[in-house]
C-alpha positions as CSV (number, residue, x, y, z in Angstrom):
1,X,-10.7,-6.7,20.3
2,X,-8.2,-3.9,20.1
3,X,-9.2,-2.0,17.1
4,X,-6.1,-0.4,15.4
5,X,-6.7,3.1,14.1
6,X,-6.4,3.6,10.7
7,X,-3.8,6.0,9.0
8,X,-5.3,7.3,5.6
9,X,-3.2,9.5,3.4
10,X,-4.5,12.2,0.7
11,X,-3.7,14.1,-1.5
12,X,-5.3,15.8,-5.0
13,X,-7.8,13.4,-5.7
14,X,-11.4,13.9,-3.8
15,X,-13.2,11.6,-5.9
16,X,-11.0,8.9,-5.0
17,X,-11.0,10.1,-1.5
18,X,-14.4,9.7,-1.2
19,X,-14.8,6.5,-2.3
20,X,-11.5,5.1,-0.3
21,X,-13.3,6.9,3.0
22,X,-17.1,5.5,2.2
23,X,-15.8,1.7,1.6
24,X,-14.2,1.8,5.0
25,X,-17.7,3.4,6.8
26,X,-19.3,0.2,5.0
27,X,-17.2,-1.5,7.8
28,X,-19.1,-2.6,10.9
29,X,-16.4,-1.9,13.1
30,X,-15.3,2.1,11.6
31,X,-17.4,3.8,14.0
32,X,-15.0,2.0,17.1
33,X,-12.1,2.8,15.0
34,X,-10.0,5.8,14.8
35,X,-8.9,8.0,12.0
36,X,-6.3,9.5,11.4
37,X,-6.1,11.8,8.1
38,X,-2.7,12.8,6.7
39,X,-3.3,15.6,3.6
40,X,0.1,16.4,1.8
41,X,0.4,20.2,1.0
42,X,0.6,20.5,-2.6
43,X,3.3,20.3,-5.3
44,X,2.9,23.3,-7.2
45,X,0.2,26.0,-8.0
46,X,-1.8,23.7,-10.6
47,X,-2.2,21.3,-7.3
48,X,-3.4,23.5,-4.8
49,X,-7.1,23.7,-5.9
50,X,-7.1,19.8,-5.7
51,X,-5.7,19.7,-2.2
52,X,-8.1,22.4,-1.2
53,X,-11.1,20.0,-2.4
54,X,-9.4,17.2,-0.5
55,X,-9.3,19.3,2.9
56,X,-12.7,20.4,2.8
57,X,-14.2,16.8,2.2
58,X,-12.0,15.1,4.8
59,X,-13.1,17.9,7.3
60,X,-16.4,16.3,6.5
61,X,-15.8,13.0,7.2
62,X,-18.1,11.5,10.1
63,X,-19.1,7.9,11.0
64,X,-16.0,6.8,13.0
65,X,-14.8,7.0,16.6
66,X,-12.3,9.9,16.2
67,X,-11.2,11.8,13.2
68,X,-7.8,13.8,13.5
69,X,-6.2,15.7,10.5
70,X,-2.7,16.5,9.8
71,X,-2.8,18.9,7.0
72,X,1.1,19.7,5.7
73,X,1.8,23.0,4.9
74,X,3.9,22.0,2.6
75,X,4.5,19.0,0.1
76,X,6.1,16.2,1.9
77,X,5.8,13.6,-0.7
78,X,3.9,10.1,-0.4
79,X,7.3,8.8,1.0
80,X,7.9,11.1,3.7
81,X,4.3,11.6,4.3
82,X,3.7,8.1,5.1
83,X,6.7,7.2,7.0
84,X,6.2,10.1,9.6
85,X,2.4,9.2,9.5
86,X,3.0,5.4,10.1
87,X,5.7,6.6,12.6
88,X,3.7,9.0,14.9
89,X,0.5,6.7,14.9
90,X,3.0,3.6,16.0
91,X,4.4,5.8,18.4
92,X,0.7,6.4,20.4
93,X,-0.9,3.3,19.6
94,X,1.1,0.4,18.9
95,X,-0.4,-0.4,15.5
96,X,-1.5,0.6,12.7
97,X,-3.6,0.1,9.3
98,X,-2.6,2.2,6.4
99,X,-4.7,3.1,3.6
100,X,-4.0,5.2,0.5
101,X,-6.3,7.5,-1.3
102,X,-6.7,5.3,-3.9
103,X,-7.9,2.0,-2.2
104,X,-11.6,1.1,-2.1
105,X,-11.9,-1.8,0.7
106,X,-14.4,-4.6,1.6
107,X,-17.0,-4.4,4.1
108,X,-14.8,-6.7,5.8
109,X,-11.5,-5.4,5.6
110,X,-11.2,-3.8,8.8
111,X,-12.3,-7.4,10.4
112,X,-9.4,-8.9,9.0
113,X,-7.0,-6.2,9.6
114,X,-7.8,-6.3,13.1
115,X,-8.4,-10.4,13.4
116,X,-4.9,-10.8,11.8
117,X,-2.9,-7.9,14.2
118,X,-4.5,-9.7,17.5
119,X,-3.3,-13.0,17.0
120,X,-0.2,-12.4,15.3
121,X,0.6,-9.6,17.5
122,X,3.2,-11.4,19.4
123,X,5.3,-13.4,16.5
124,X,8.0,-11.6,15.7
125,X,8.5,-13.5,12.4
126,X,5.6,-11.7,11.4
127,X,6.6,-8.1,10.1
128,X,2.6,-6.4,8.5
129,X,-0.6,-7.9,7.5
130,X,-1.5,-7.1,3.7
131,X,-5.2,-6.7,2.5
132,X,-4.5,-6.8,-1.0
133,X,-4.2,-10.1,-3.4
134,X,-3.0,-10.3,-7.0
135,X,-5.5,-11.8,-9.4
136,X,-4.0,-15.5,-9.0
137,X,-5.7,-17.8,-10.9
138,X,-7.3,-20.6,-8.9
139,X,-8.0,-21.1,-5.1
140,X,-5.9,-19.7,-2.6
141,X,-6.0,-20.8,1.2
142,X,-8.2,-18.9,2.7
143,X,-4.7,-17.1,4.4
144,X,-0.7,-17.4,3.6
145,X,2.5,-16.2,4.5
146,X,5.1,-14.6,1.3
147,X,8.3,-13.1,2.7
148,X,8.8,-9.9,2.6
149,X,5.7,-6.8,3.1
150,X,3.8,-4.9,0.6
151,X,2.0,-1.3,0.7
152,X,-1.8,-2.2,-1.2
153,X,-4.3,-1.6,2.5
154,X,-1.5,-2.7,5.0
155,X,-1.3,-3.3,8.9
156,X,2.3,-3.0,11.5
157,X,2.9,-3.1,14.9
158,X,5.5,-0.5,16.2
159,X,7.8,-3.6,16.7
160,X,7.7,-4.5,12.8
161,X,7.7,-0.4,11.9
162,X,10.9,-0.2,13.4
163,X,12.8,-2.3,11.1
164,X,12.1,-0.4,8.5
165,X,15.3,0.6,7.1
166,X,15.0,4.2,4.8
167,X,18.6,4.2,3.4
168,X,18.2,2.1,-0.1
169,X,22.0,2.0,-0.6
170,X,22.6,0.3,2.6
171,X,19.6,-2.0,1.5
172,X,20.9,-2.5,-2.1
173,X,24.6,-3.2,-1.0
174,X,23.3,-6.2,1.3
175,X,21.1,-7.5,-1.2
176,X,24.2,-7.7,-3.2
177,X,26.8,-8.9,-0.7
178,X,23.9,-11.7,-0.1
179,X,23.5,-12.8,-3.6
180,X,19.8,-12.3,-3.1
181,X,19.0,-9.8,-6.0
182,X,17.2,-12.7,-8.0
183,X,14.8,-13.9,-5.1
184,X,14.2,-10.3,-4.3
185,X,12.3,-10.0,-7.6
186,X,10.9,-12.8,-7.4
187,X,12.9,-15.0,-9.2
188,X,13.6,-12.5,-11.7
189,X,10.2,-11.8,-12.5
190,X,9.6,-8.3,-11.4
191,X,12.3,-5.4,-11.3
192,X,12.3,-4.9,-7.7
193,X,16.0,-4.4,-7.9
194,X,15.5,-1.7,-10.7
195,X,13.1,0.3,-8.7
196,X,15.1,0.4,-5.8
197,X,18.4,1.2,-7.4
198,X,16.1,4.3,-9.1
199,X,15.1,5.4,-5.6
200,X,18.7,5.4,-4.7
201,X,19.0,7.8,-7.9
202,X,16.6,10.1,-6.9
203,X,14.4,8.6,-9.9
204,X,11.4,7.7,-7.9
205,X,10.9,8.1,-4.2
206,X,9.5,4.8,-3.0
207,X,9.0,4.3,0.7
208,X,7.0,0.7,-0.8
209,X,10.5,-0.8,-2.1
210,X,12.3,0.2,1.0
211,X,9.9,-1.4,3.5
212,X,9.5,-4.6,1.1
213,X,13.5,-4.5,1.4
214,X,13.5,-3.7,4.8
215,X,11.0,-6.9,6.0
216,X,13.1,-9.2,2.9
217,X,16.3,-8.4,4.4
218,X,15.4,-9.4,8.3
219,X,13.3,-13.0,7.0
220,X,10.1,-11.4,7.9
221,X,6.9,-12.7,6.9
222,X,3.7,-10.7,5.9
223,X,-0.1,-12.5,6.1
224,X,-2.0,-12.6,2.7
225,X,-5.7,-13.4,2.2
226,X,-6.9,-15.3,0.3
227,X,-9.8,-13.3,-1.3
228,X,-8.2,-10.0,-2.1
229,X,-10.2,-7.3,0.4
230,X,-8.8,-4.3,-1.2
231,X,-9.3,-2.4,-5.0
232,X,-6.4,-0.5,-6.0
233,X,-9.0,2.6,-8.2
234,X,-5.5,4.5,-9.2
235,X,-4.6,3.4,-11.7
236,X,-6.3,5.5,-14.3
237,X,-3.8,8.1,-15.1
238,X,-5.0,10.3,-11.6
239,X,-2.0,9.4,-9.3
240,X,1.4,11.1,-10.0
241,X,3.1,7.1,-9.3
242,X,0.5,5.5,-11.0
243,X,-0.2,4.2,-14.6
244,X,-3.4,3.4,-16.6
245,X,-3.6,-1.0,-16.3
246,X,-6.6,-2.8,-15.7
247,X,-3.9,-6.0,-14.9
248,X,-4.4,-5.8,-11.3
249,X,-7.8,-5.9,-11.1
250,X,-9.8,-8.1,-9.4
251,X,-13.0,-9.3,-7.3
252,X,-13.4,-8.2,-4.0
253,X,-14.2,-10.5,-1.3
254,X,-17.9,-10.5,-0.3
255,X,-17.7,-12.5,2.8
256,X,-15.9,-12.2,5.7
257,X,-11.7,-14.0,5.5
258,X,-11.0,-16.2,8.4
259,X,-8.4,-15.4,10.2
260,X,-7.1,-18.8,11.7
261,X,-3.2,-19.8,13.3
262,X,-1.5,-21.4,10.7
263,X,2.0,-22.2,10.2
264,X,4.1,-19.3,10.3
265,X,6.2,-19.9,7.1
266,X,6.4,-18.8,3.4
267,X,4.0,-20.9,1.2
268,X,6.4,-21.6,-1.7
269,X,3.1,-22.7,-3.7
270,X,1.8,-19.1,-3.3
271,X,4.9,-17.5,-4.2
272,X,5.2,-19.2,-7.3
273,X,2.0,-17.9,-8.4
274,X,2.8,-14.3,-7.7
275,X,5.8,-15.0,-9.5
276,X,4.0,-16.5,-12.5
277,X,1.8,-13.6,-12.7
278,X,4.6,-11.2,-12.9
279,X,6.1,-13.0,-15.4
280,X,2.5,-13.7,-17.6
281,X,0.0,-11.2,-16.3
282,X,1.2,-8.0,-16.3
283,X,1.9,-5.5,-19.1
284,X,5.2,-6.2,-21.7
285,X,7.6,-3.9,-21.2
286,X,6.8,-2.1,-24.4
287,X,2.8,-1.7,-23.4
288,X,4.3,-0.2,-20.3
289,X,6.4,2.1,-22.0
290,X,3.4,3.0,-24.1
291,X,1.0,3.6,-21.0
292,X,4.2,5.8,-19.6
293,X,4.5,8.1,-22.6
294,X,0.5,8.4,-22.9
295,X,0.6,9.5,-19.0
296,X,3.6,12.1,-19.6
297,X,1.4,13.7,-22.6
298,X,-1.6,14.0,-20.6
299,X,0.2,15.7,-17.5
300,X,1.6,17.8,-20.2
301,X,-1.6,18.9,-21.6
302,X,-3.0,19.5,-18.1
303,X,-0.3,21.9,-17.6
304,X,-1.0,23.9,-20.0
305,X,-4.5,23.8,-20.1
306,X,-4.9,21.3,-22.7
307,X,-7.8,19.0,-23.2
308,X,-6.4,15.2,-23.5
């Protein structure tokens, strides 16, 4: 097997790096697998103690087959970071599996990474390979297809990297001209179309939205599991993206996913369900607006020295 190298990007928070960077040792195949660390500079002066405590951990890091860091003198951003990061590892190798800071992984993530980039290596209808699986209720096949890619412990080949399109106006306006703004959030369950016209604004600054648009737009497909492989442990207030929600929670998988040819369509089944847990699983808009205002006053009171 041609093991992909992984790209894992940091920034302020070494607790969570740890934990992201010990999950993936607990993979048998991490010590044939190269690392590649990207560390964003900080933001400001209350950051740069945080980044400091990154670096010197990740300069730590031992256990797999190569570790290389990129440390930014300056702040480039999640967005930026990751795009040039995905972009330069692409460029050497072909492939790549990208994890956040804030991602604890299975034991058998990397299997499945690697499993599903090998045999779907050569299908162009196949854009990424996701790690990550909302809390559906019920079984899922042990793998399917939803149109589209998505940023929760994710996997590309150079060939699906390089339809990523960064301008969201240009994505927005063909959305439009398309008529597909509905089906794009999920059948109006999820504001998809709200988050990227805020990029467009300069509101947020999400490279996730673009690349989901991107893969939507050219009737890619991206492989699910079944049994989610990945634990998203941001969202408790620490990320500067991130709110405090427990509703995407869920078990891990235990045992290894098996990653078998199937058909290489969207499983409208599947879809639906992601669909009906937007619409019945997540936060009301008015919780969400609560769990925003509670995160401003906290960064606040940080600021200023505060205790929250």
């Amino acid at each position: 097997m041609n093991l992909a190298p992984i790209a894992l990007f940091v920034y302020n928070r070494p607790q969570h790096t740890r934990r992201t960077v010990e999950a993936l040792l607990n993979n048998a195949e991490a010590a044939q697998t190269a690392l590649y660390v990207f560390s964003d500079g900080p933001r400001n002066e209350a950051a740069r103690e945080s980044v400091a405590e990154v670096r010197s951990y990740i300069r730590s890091i031992a256990g797999f087959k190569s570790v290389a860091i990129t440390e930014r003198e300056i702040n480039f951003g999640l967005a930026r970071s990751i795009i040039d990061g995905v972009t330069k590892v692409c460029e050497q190798y072909g492939r790549v599996i990208v994890v956040e800071d804030d991602l604890v992984t299975s034991p058998f993530f990397l299997a499945y990474m690697n499993e599903a980039l090998d045999l779907y290596e050569h299908e162009e209808k196949v854009i990424s390979i996701h790690g990550y699986v909302y809390p559906l209720k019920g079984t899922l096949p042990e793998t399917f297809f939803i149109k589209g890619a998505d940023c929760w412990g994710w996997a590309t080949w150079k060939r699906g990297w390089e339809l990523f399109e960064p301008d969201g106006s240009a994505l927005l306006q063909e959305l439009t001209q398309r008529r597909l703004t509905r089906c794009f959030d999920f059948d109006g369950t999820y504001p998809y179309i709200n988050m990227l016209k805020s990029q467009i604004k300069g509101k947020n600054n999400s490279w996730a939205v673009r690349w989901y648009a991107s893969a939507f737009l050219k009737d890619r497909l991206t492989l699910y599991p079944g049994r989610s492989l990945v634990r998203n442990i941001g969202h408790d207030s620490s990320g500067r993206h991130s709110s405090t929600t427990n509703a995407f929670a869920g078990a891990i998988a235990d045992s290894r996913v098996a990653v078998e040819r199937i058909a290489i369509e969207e499983n409208v089944e599947a879809r639906q369900r992601i669909a009906e847990f937007f619409q019945t699983g997540l936060p009301k808009l008015p919780e969400r607006i609560v769990h925003k205002l509670t995160d401003l006053a906290r960064r606040t009171m940080r600021k200023f020295g505060m205790r929250a």
